[in-house]
C-alpha positions in Angstrom: -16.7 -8.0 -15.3 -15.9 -6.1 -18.5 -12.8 -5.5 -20.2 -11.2 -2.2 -19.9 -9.7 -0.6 -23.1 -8.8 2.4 -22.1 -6.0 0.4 -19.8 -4.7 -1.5 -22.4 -3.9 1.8 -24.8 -2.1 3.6 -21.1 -0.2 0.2 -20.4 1.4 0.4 -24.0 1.7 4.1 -23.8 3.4 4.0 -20.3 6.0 1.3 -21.6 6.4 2.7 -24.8 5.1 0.7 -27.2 3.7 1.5 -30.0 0.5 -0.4 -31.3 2.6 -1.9 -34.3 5.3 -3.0 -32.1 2.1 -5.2 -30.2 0.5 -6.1 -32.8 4.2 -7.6 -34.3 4.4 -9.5 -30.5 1.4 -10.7 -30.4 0.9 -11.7 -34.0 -2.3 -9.8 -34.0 -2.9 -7.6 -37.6 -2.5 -4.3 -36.6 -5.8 -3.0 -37.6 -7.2 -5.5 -35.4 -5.0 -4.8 -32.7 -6.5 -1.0 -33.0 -9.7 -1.9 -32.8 -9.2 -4.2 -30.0 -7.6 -1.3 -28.1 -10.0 1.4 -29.3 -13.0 -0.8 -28.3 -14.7 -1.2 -31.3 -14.4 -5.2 -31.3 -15.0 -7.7 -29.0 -11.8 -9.4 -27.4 -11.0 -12.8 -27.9 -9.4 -14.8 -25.2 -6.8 -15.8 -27.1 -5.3 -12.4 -27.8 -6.2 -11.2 -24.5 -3.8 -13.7 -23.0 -1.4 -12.8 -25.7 -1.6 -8.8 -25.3 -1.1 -9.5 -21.3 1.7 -11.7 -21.7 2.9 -8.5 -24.2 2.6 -5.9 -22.0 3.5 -8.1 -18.9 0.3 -7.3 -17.2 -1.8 -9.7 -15.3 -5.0 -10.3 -17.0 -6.9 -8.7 -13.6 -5.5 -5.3 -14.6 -7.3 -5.3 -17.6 -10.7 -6.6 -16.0 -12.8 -4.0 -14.3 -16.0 -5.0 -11.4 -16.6 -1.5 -10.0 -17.6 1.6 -13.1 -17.3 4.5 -10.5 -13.8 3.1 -9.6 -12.8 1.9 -12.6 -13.7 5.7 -14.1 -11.6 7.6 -11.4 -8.4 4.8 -11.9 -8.5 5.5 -15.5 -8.4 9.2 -15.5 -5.1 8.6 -13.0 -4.1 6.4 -15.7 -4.6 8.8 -18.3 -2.5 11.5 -16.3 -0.2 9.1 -15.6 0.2 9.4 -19.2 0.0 13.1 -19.7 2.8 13.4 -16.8 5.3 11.7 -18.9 5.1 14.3 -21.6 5.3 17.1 -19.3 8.7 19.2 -18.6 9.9 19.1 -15.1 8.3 21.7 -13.7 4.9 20.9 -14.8 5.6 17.1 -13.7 6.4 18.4 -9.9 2.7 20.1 -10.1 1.0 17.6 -11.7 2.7 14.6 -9.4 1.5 15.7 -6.5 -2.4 16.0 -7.7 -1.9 12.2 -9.4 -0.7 11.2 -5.4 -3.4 12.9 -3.8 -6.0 11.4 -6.4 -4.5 7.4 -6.0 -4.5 7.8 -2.1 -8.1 8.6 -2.1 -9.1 5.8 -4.6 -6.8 3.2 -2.4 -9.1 4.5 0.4 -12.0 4.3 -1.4 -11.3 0.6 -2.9 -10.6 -0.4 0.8 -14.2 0.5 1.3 -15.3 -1.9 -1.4 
């Protein structure tokens, strides 16, 4: 099992947070916040518990066992967060691709 980065910088995103306002609830410095979220450190339980309780996340979000999975999940994470910035028109577009791309991954995790 690894932990999965890229998830913790969409969670905050998606709620709105920004990485000061994590780093402040967590009572991790903000540069090492960053480079938690960036992935240029290694995670220590102890703020890994604290970022989860943060974001209000179960730690299993954050964990990833399958990389082929894992990969296609947080691409629909990351237009998850592209949606959001989108104008109405473009969100109707796009929604309907991020649907179609989450059924097939529930049907491929199923599989699993």
């Amino acid at each position: 099992m690894q932990f999965n980065h890229y998830k913790l910088k969409a969670v905050r995103c998606l709620k709105g947070y920004s990485v000061e306002e994590i780093a402040r609830r967590t009572g991790i410095d903000v540069y090492a916040y960053w480079r938690i979220e960036s992935g240029k450190t290694q995670l220590k339980v102890q703020h890994f518990l604290k970022i989860a309780r943060a974001l209000d996340e179960p730690i299993t979000y954050f964990v990833e066992e399958n990389e082929l999975i894992t990969d296609v999940m947080d691409r629909i994470i990351d237009l998850h967060v592209l949606l959001d910035r989108l104008d109405d028109d473009g969100k109707d577009d796009y929604s309907t691709l991020i649907q179609a791309l989450e059924a097939v991954s529930a049907k491929k995790l199923q599989k699993i």
